[in-house]
C-alpha positions in Angstrom: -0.5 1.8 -7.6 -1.2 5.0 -5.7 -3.2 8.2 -5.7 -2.0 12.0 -5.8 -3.8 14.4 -6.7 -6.7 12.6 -7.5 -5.3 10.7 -10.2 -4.5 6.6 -10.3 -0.9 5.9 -10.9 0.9 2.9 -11.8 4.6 1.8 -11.1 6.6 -1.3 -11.7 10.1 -1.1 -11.8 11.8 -1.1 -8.4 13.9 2.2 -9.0 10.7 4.4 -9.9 8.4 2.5 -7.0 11.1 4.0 -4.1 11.0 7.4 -5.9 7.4 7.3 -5.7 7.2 6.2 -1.8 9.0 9.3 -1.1 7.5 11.6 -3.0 4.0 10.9 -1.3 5.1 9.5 1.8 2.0 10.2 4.3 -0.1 10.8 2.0 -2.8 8.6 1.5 -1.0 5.6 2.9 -3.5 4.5 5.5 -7.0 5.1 6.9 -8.2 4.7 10.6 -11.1 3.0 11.8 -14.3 5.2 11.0 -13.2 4.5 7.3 -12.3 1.2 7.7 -16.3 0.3 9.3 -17.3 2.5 6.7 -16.0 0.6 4.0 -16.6 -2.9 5.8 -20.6 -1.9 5.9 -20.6 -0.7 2.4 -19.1 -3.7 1.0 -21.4 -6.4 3.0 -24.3 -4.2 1.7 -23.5 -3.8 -1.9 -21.3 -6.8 -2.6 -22.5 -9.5 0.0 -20.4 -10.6 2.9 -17.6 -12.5 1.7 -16.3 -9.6 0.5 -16.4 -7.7 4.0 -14.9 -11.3 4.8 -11.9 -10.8 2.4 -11.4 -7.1 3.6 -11.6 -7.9 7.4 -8.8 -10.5 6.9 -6.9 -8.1 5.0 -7.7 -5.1 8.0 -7.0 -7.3 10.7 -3.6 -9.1 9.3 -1.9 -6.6 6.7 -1.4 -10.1 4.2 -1.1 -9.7 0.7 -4.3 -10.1 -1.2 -3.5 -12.9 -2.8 -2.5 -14.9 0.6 -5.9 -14.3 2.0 -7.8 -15.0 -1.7 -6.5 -18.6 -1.7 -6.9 -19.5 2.2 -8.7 -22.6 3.2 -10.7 -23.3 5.3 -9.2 -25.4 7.2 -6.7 -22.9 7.4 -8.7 -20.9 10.1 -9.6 -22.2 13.9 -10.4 -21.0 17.5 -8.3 -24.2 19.0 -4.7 -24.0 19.1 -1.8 -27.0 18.5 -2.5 -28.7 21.5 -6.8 -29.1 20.2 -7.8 -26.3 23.1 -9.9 -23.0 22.7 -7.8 -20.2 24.4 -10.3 -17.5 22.5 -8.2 -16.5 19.4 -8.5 -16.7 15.8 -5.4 -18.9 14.3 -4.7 -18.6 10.8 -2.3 -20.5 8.9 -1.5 -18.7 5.9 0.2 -19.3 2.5 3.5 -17.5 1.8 5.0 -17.5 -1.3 8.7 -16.3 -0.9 10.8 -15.6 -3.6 13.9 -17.8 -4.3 15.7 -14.9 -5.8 15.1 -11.2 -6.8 13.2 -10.8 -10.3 12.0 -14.5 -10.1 8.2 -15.9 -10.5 9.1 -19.5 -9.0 8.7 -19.4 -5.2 8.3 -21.8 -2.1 5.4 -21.9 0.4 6.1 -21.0 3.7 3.0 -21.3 6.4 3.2 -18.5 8.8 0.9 -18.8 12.0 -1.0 -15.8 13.5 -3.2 -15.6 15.9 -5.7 -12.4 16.7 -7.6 -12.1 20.2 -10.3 -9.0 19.0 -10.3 -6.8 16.4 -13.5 -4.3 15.0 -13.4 -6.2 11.9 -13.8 -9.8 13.4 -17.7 -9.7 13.5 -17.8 -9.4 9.2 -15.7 -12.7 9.6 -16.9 -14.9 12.0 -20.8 -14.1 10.3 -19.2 -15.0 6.7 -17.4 -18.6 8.5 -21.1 -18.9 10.2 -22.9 -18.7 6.8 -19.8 -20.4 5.1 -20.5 -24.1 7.8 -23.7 -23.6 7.4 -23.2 -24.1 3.2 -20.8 -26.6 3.7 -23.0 -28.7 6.1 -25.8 -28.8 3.5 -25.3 -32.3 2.1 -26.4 -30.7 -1.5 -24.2 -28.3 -1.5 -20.9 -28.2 -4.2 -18.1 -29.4 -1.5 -14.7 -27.1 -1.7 -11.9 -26.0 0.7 -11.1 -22.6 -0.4 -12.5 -20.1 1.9 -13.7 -17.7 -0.9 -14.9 -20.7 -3.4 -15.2 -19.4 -7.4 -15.3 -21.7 -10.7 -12.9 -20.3 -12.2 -10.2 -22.9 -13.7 -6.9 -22.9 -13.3 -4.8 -21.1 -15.9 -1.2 -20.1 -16.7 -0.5 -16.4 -16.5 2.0 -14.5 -18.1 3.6 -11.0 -16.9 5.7 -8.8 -18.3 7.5 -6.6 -15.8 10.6 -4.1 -16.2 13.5 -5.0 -14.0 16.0 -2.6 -13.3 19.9 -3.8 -13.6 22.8 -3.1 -11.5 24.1 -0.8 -13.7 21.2 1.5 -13.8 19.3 0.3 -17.0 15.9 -1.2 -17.0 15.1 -4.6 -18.6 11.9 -6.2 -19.6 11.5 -9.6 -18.8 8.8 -12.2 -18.9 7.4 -15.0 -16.5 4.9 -17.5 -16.6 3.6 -19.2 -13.7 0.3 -22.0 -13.4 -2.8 -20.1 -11.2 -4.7 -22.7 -9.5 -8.4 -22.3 -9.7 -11.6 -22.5 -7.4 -11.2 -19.5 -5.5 -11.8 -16.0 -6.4 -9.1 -14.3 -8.0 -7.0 -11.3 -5.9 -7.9 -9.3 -9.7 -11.8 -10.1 -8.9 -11.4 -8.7 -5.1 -9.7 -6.3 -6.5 -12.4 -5.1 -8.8 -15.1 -5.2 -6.3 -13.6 -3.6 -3.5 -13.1 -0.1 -5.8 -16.6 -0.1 -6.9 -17.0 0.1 -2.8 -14.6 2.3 -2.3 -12.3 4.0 -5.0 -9.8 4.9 -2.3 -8.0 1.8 -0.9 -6.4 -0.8 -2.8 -5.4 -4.3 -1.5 -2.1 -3.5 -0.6 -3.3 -0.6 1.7 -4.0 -2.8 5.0 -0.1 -3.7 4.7 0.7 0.1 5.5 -1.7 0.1 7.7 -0.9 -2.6 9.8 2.8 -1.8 9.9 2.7 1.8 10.6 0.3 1.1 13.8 2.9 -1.4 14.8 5.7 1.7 14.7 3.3 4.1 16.3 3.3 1.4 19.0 6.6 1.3 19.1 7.4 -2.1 17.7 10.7 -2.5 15.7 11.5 -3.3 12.1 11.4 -6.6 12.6 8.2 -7.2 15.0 6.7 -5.2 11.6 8.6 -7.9 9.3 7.5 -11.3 11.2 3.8 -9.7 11.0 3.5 -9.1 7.8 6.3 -12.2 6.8 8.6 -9.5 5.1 12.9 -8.3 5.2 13.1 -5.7 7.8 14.2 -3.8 5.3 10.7 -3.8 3.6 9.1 -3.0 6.9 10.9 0.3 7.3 8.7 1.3 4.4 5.9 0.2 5.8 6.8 1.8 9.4 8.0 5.0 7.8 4.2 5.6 6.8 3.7 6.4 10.8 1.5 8.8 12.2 4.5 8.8 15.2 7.6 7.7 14.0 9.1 5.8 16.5 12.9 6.5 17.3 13.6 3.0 16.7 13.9 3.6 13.5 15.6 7.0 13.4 18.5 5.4 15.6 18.2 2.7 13.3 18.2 0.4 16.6 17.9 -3.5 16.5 
């Protein structure tokens, strides 16, 4: 999904998706920090914390919105392996990589990151404040997902066109089992245009990576940040303010 010209667009198929990139390449593909606390204040004021929460994980990590919907708690900690505070955040995160091209079965991986500051930190560490302070209550509905919801697991079926090596586009179908008690990526999804009609989840991913090629970081310092194929984070570091030459030289 993207914007141009002030209209919402929609692509699937892989073919039409790298036309797309090029056609509107800079445009729209990542905000800076004013925006960013902009957005972060609007959404703890009109839709409550956790969803600055959800944001400021996405701002500060460039994940995929369903990989910080379904985190655990127990997934985030200031202490690292060895059970000592060195002052970061550590978050293990879920990855789902896929086994092959075109195919909804995947395996997890856990990636670690760790974060020392960032501007968005304070929306998170007051939503894990309020979150203990929940949890502690010995009344209170015990869970482990870091963004709890009721909603029950469910199978979900998607219909996706894939295109073929000899040119020609295919439809195919998957099914996969969504596991339930924590809010849906669609539901963060829904809220956070209501707060702000111009980002979409996937917009802290170009984000992210393009600041890591402004800073000069290679494809693949982009790729183990944001767990991707280095040829994925060229896209990503292609959406640079600067361009590094890294890139242009093609260098590894």
């Amino acid at each position: 999904m993207y914007k141009k010209d002030g209209v919402t667009k929609r692509t699937f198929s892989t073919k039409e998706y790298r036309f797309d990139m090029r056609d509107i390449k800079g445009l729209g593909l990542r905000i800076e920090k004013p925006e960013w606390i902009t957005t972060l204040e609007k959404a703890k004021e009109e839709r409550g914390i956790f969803l600055a929460a959800y944001l400021a994980l996405l701002c500060m990590f460039g994940k995929r919105r369903n990989e910080a919907a379904r985190l655990k708690r127990k997934a985030l900690s200031f202490v690292n392996a060895k059970g000592v505070k060195d002052g970061y955040l550590h978050v293990d995160f879920i990855v789902g990589k896929k086994k092959k091209r075109h195919r909804a079965l995947s395996e997890d991986t856990y990636p670690h990151k760790k974060i020392l500051t960032h501007f968005a930190m304070p929306y998170l560490l007051e939503y894990l404040k309020e979150y203990d302070a929940w949890h502690a209550d010995p009344h209170s509905k015990r869970t482990e997902y870091l963004f709890p919801s009721n909603r029950k697991p469910s199978q979900i079926t998607v219909t996706v066109p894939c295109t073929l090596r000899d040119g020609s586009v295919e439809k195919r179908t998957y099914s996969y089992d969504r596991p339930g008690g924590y809010v849906s990526p669609e539901c963060f999804y829904n809220l956070t245009m209501k707060v702000n009609p111009d980002i979409w989840l996937h917009l802290p991913r170009y984000c992210v990576g393009s600041r890591i090629a402004d800073e000069g970081g290679s494809e693949f310092e982009i790729a183990a940040a944001l767990d991707c194929s280095p040829q994925v984070a060229v896209v990503y570091a292609g959406k640079g303010i600067n361009r590094s030459e890294k890139f242009d030289n093609q260098t590894e």
